[in-house]
TIPA-644340 format. One line per 2 residues: their letters; for each residue x, y, z of C-alpha. Coordinates in steps of 0.05 Angstrom, whole numbers, padded with zeros to 5 digits. Layout:
<pts>
a) X/Y/Z ~ ...
</pts>
This chain:
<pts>
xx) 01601/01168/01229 ~ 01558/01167/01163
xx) 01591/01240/01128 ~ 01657/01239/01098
xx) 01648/01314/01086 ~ 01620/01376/01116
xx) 01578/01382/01060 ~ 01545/01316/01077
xx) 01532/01325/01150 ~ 01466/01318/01173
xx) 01434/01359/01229 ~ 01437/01287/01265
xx) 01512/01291/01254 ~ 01529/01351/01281
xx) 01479/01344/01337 ~ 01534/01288/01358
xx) 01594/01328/01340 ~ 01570/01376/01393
xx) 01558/01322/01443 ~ 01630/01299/01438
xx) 01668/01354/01430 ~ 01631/01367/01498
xx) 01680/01323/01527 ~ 01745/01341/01494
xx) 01795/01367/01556 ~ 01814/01438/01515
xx) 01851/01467/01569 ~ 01897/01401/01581
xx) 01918/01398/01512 ~ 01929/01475/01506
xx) 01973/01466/01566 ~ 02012/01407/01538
xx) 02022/01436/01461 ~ 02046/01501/01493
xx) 02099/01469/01541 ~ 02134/01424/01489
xx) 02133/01492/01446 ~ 02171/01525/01497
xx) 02219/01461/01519 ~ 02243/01464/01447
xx) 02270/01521/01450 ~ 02315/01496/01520
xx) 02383/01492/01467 ~ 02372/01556/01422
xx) 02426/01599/01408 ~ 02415/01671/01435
xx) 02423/01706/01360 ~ 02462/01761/01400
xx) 02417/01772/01452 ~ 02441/01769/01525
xx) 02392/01699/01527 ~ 02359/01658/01494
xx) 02286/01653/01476 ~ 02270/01604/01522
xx) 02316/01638/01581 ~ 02283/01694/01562
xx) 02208/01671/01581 ~ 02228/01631/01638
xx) 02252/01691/01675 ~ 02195/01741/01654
xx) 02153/01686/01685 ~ 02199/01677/01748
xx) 02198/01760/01756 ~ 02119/01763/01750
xx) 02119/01697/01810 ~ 02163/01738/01855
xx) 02114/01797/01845 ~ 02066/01753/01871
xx) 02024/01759/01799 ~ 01965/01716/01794
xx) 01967/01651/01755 ~ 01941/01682/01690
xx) 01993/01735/01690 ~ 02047/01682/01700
xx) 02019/01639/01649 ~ 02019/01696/01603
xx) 02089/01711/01620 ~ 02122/01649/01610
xx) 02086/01634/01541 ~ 02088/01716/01519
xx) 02146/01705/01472 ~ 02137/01618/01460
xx) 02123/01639/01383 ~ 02185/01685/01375
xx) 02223/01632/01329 ~ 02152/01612/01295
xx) 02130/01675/01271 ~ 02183/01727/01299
xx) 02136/01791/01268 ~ 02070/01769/01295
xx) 02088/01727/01344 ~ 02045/01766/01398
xx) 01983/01762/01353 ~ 01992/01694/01347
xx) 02003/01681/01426 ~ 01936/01727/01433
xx) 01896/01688/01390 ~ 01922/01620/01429
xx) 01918/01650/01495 ~ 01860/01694/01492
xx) 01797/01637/01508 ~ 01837/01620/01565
xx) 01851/01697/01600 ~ 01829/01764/01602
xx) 01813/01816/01550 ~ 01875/01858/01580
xx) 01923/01803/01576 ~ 01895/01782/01511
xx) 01899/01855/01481 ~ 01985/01861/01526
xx) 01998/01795/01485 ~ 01972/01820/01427
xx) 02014/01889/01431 ~ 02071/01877/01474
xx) 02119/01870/01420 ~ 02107/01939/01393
xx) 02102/01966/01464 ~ 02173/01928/01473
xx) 02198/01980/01415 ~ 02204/02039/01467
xx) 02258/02008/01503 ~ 02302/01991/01439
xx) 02344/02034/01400 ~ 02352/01996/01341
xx) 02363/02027/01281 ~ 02296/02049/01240
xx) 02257/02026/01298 ~ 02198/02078/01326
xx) 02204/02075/01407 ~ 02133/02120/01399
xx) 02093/02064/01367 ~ 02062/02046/01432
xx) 02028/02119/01429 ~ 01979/02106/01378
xx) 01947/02059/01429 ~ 01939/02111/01488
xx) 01869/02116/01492 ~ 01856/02038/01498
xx) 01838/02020/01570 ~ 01895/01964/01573
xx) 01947/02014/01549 ~ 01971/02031/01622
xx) 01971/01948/01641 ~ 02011/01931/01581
xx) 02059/01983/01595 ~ 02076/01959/01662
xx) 02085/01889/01638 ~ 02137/01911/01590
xx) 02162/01955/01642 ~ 02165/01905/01698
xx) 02164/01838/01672 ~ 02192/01832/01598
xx) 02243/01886/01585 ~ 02278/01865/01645
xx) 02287/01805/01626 ~ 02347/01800/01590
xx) 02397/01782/01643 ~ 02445/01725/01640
xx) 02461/01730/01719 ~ 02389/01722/01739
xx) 02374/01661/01773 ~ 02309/01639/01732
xx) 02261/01583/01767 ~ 02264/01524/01727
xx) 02208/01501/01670 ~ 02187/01447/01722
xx) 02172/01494/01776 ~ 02114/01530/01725
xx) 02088/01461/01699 ~ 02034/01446/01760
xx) 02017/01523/01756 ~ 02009/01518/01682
xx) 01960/01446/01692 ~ 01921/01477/01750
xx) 01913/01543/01707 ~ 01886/01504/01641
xx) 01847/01446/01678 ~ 01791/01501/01691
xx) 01784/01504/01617 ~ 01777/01429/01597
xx) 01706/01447/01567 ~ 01672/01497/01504
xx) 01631/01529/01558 ~ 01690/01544/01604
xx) 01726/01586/01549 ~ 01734/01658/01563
xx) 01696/01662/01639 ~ 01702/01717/01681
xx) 01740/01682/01729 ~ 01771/01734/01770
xx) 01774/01690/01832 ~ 01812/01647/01811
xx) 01858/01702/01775 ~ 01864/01739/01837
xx) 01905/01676/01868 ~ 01980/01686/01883
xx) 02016/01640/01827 ~ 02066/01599/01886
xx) 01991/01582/01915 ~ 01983/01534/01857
x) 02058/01508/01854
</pts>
């Protein structure tokens, strides 16, 4: 390796950079960071909730595998929330913009938004449960509403009987091992989307 800054690179050296980052396994270590992110959380407290973080986005994850979601939707379930403690007012941005080379423009845009969709279902104080409005003409509106519907706000239930992390961890590997490559980032894969999730497991 002959530069020792960007500004020295040659043509040559980048020529090579893209050559070997050609063989860097993107999805694996996607898959990896994003489950020790979540394990972390196993011991939080629950800050008043009913459950904790982690509770939380193992049993919006179990709900969307016993609607028989596809493997994308039940990645994007259990990881919807992983940020929550990291950046707890843009933690769906931030779970978009980790998420979205790996799934669809619609779950990128519900990751990206669910939070404020989540708003119509709380009545905290000084909270608007309309915010989710101003996005009715987007064609994901409709989706995103049924995930909070269906999958997230429901979610909050100490007597549920979640699956356990290492029940989503070969559905998680199978999901990200398609993406191990720059080119593979962002396909339209809907065949393999259109699997039931327990068909990887």
């Amino acid at each position: 390796m002959a530069f020792v800054s960007l500004a020295t690179a040659t043509p040559e050296d980048w020529l090579n950079v893209i050559d070997r980052e050609e063989t860097m396994p993107y999805g694996d270590r996607v898959a990896a960071q994003l489950m020790v992110m979540l394990r972390e959380q196993r011991e939080d407290e629950c800050f008043g909730l009913p459950v904790n973080n982690y509770e939380h986005c193992l049993q919006t994850a179990t709900r969307a595998v016993q609607a028989a979601a596809s493997p994308e939707v039940v990645v994007c379930s259990l990881f919807h929330d992983a940020a929550q403690k990291l950046a707890p007012y843009t933690h769906g941005p931030v779970m978009a913009d980790i998420l979205g080379p790996f799934v669809s423009e619609a779950n990128e845009w519900m990751l990206r938004h669910h939070s404020l969709f989540q708003q119509h279902y709380q009545a905290r104080p000084n909270l608007n449960r309309d915010a989710r409005h101003a996005f009715r003409d987007s064609p994901h509106f409709a989706y995103t509403s049924e995930f909070c519907e269906s999958l997230d706000q429901t979610a909050f239930d100490p007597g549920f009987r979640n699956l356990p992390l290492e029940y989503f961890e070969p559905i998680v590997a199978a999901y990200f091992k398609r993406f191990n490559s720059l080119d593979k980032l962002r396909i339209d894969a809907e065949e393999w989307r259109a699997q039931p999730a327990t068909a990887s497991a």
